[in-house]
C-alpha positions as CSV (number, residue, x, y, z in Angstrom):
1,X,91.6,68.0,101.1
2,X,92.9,71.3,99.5
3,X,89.6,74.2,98.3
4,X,90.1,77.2,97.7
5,X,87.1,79.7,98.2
6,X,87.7,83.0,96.9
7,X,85.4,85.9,98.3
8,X,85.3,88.3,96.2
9,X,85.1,92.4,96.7
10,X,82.8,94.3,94.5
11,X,85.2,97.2,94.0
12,X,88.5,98.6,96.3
13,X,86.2,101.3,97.8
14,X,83.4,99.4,99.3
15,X,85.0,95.7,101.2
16,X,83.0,92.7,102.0
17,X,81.9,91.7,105.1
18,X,81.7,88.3,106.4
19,X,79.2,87.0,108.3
20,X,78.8,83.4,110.2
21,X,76.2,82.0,107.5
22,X,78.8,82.3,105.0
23,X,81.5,80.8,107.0
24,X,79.3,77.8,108.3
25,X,78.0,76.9,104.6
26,X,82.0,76.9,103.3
27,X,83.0,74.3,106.3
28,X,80.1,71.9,105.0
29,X,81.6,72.4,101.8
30,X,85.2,71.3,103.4
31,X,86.9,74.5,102.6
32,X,89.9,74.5,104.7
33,X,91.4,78.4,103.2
34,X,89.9,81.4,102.2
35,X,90.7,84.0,100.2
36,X,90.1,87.9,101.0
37,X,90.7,91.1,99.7
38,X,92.6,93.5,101.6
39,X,90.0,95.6,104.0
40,X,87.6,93.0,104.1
41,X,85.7,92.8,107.5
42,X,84.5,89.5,109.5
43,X,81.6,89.6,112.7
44,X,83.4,88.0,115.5
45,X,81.0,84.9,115.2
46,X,82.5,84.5,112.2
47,X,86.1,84.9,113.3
48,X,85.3,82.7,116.1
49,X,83.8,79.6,113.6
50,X,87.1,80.0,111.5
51,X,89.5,79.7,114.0
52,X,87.6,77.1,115.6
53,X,87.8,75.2,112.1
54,X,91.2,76.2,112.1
55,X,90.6,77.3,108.4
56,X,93.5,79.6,106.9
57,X,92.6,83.3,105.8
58,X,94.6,84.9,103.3
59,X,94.3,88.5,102.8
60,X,95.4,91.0,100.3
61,X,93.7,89.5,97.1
62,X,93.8,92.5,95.0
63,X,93.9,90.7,92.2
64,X,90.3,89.4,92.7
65,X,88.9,93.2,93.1
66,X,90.7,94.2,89.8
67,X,89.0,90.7,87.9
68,X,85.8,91.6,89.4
69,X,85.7,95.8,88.6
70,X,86.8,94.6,85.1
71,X,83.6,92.2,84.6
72,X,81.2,94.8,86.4
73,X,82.3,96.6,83.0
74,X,81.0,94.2,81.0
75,X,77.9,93.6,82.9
76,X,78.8,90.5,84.9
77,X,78.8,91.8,87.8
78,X,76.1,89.1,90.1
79,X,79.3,86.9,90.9
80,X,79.4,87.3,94.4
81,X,76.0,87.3,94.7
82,X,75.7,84.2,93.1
83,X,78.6,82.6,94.8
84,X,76.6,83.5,98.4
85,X,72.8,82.7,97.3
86,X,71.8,80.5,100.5
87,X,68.2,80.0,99.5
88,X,68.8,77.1,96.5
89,X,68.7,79.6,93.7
90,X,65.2,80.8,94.4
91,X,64.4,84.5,94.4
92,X,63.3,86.0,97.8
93,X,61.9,89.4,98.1
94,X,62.8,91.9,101.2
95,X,60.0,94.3,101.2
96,X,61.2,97.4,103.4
97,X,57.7,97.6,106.2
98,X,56.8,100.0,108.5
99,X,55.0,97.4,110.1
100,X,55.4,93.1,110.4
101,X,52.4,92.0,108.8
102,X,52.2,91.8,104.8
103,X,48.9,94.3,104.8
104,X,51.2,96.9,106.4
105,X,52.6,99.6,103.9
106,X,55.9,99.7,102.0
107,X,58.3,102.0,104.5
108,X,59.4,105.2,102.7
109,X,62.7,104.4,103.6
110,X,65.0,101.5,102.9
111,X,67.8,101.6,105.7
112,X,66.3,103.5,108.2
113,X,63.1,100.9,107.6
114,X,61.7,99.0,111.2
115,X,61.5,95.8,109.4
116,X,61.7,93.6,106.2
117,X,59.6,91.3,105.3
118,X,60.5,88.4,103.5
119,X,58.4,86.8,100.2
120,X,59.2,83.8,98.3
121,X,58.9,83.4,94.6
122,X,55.1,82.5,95.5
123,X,54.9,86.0,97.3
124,X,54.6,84.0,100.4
125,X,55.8,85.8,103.8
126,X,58.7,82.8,104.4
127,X,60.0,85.9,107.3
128,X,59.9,88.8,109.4
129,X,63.3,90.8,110.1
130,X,64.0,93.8,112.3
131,X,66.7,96.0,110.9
132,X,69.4,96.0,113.0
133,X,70.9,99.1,111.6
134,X,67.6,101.4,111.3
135,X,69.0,103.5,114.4
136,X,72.6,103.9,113.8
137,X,74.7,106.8,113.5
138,X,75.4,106.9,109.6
139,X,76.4,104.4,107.2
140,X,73.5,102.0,107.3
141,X,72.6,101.7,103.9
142,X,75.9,99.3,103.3
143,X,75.2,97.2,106.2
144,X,71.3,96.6,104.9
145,X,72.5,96.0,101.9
146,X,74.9,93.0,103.2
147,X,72.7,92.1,105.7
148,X,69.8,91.6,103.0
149,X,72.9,89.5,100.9
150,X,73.6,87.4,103.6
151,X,69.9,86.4,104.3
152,X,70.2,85.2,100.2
153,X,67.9,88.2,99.2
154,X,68.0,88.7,95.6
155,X,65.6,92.2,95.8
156,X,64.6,94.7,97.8
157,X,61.5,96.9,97.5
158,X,61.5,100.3,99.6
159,X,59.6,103.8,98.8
160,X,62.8,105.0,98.2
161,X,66.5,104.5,98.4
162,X,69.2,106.8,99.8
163,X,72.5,107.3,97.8
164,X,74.7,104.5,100.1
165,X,72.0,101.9,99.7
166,X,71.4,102.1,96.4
167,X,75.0,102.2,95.3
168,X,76.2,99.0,97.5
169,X,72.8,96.8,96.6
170,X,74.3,97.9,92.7
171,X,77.8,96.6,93.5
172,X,76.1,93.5,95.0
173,X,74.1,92.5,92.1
174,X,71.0,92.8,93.9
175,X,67.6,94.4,92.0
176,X,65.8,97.4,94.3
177,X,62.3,98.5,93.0
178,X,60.6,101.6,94.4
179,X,57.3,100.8,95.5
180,X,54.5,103.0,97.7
181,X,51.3,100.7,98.9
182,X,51.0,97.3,100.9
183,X,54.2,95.1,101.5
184,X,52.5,91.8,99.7
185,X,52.1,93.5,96.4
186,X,55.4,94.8,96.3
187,X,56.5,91.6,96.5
188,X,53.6,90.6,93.6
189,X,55.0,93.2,91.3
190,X,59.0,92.9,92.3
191,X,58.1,89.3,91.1
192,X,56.3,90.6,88.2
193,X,53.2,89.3,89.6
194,X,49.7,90.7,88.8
195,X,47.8,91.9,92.3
């Protein structure tokens, strides 16, 4: 059985990352070879899954990256976003919190926040994630923003949104709404909700 998956790169600065969700949904799917543009970057559970499956990478799709940066032009940009949604479709909500209940406020900050919460198209906590990347050196607002992706987050809600963050959640597709009060309605209003 030949498929051919493509991955696609939202532009030629910022690469995609691959993560092990990914990678297990394409071997239900019976991919066998995927497709990558140069730079991209796969966690070694990942690696590990595809050589395991014995599933051929092909890297340097350049071509992909120029197709895509042409449609972001035109306002098509959601493709990968769309290609990677594991949640059926549905929207779900990551609500940047200070704290792990839905009562708790909306952090100020979206990267550097202690945990997302997680809300359903019913506004429903589904989730509670601690953000891996909240004490890192620099650079966390890319790897929020493709760790949200990966979870199949379609928006985030923060108080506010650094430069990094905002920019790659833009590339991604994703919606971010600023938001200052209690996590659950941010999640109401991000799903245009009345609270």
């Amino acid at each position: 059985m030949f498929d051919l998956f493509r991955l696609k790169a939202r532009t030629r600065v910022r690469r995609r990352f691959v993560f092990l969700k990914e990678v297990k949904e394409l071997v239900a799917k019976g991919v066998d070879k995927i497709e990558l543009p140069k730079g991209a970057r796969i966690s070694d559970e990942a690696a590990d899954l595809i050589k395991e499956k014995g599933i051929k990478v092909i890297f340097g799709a350049d071509d992909i990256a120029d197709n895509l940066q042409r449609n972001s032009e035109f306002g098509r940009s959601k493709v990968l976003t769309e290609k990677l949604n594991t949640n059926g479709g549905q929207r779900l909500v990551a609500v940047a919190s200070d704290g792990k209940s839905e009562t708790d406020f909306v952090s100020r900050v979206a990267a550097r926040s202690p945990y997302f919460l997680l809300f359903n198209e019913e506004a429903e906590l589904v989730e509670i994630v601690e953000n891996p990347y909240r004490n890192i050196g620099g650079g966390a607002g890319p790897l929020v923003a493709e760790f949200l992706a990966a979870k199949g987050v379609t928006t985030i809600v923060a108080g506010n949104f650094g430069m990094n963050i905002k920019r790659s959640l833009e590339q991604m597709g994703l919606e971010h709404f600023e938001f200052q009060g209690e996590a659950r309605k941010a999640a109401q209003r991000a799903l245009g909700q009345t609270f």
